[in-house]
N, C-alpha and C positions, 0 to 999 in steps of 0.2 A: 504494500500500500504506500502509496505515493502521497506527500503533504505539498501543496504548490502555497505561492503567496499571490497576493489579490494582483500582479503585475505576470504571473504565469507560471514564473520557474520555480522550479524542484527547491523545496527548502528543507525535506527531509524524507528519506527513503527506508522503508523498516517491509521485515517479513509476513510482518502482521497480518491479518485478513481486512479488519475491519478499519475504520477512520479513527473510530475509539478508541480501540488497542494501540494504533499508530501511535495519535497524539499522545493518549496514558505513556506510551514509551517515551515519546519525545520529550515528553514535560519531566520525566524523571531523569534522562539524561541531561537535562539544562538546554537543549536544546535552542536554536537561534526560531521563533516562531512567531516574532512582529510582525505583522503586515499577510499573517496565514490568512489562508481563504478556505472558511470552513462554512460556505454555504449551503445551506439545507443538511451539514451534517446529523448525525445521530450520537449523540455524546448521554444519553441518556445512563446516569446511574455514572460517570466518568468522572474520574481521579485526577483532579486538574491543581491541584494544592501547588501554590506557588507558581504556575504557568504563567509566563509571559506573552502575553496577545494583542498587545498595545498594536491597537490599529486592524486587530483583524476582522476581518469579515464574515460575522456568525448571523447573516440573514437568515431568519424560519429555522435557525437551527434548533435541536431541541436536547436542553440542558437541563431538564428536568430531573431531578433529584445529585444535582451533579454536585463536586463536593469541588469550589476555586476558592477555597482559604487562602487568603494572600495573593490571589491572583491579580495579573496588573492586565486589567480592561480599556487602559487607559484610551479612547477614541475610538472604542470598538463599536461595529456598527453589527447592532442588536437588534432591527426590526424586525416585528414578528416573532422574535425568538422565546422559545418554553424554557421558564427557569421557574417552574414551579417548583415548590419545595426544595431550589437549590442554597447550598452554604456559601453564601457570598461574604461572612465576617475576615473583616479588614480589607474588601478588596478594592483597587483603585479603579472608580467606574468615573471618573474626572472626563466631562465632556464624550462621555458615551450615549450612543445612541440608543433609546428603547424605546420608540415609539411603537404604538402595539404590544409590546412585553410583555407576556404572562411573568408576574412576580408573585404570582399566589403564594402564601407560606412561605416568601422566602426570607433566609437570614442574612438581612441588611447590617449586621449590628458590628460600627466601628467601618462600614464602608465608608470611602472619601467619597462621593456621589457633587462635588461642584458642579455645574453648569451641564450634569445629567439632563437627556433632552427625555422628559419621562409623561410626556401629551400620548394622552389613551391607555397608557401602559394599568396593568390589573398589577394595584397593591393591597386585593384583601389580606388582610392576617398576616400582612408583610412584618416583619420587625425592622422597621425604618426607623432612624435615626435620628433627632432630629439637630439639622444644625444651624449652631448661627456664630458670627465671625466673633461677637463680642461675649461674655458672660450674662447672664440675666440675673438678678439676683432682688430680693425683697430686703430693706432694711427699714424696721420700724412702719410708716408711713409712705414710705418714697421706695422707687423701683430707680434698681442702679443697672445702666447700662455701659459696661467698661468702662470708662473710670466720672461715665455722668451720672449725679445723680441729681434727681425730681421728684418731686410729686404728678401724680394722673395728670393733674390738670396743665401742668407747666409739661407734661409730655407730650398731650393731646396737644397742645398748641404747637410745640414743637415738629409732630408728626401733619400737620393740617398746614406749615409752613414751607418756605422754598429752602430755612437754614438749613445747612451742612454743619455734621462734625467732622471725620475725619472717613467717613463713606458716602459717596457720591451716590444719588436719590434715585439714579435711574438702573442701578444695578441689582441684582439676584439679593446679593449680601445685607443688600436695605429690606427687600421686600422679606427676609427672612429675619431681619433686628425688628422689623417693627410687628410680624406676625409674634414671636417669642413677646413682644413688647406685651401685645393685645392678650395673649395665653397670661403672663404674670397679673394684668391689670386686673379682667377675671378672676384667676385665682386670691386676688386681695380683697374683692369687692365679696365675694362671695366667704370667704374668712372674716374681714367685718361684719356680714349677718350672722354667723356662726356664733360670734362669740357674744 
């Protein structure tokens, strides 16, 4: 079985029968597997721990129940691709593609997921991560966001203005400081009734 890369040539040659077997070989000999082109493969149930894929092409492929602890995805384009109940913990999905994705059950936890293009993608019962650039944190009355702190109300003005602190307004990184913003606000307002 022959492994090619998304431009044609041969990147890695094994006796194996299957794509699975190949790859599983290749990923454990370290193999060079950037830029592979594993379209419509069958990786189902596949040993991919620490595999390097940065940039490969796993169109429709289907990764389902596949185990890429540490694997680096990094720009891997994942349309359509079955990663149900796959172990994805720690792996670098930074600007990969999954539109369409089955991510059913899968183990997101401690993935870098940056600028993950993840429109349509299925995250039931996914264990997704959640991140944000700066820390969120409650202290007393006021919600501290890296090293600002306010109360709601000076935040909400904040968030409803054009000011900048040190993350520019029209990036991922904001839309993600001020969703954690809006989760701690909740969780305070709803801790004041409580108590």
């Amino acid at each position: 079985m022959k492994i090619y890369n998304i431009y044609g040539a041969e990147i890695y040659s094994s006796e194996k029968e299957t794509i699975k077997e190949a790859l599983e070989e290749a990923v454990a000999k370290n193999a060079y597997l950037e830029n592979a082109n594993l379209k419509n493969a069958y990786l189902y149930n596949a040993n991919l721990e620490n595999a390097n894929l940065k940039n490969a092409n796993l169109y429709n492929a289907n990764l389902e129940n596949a185990y890429l602890y540490n694997a680096n995805l990094e720009n891997a384009y994942l349309y359509n691709a079955n990663l149900e109940n796959a172990n994805l913990y720690n792996a670098n999905l930074e600007n990969a593609y999954l539109y369409n994705a089955n991510l059913e059950n899968a183990n997101l936890y401690n993935a870098y997921l940056e600028n993950a293009k993840l429109y349509n993608a299925n995250l039931e019962n996914a264990n997704l991560p959640i991140y944000c650039k700066w820390a969120v944190t409650i202290i007393n009355e006021k919600i501290k966001i890296g090293c600002k702190e306010m109360s709601i109300k000076e935040w909400d003005l904040f968030f409803k203005s054009d000011e900048e602190f040190d993350t520019k307004r029209d990036t991922n990184d904001f839309i993600r400081i001020e969703a954690n913003y809006k989760a701690a606000k909740s969780y305070l307002k709803h801790l004041k009734k409580a108590i």
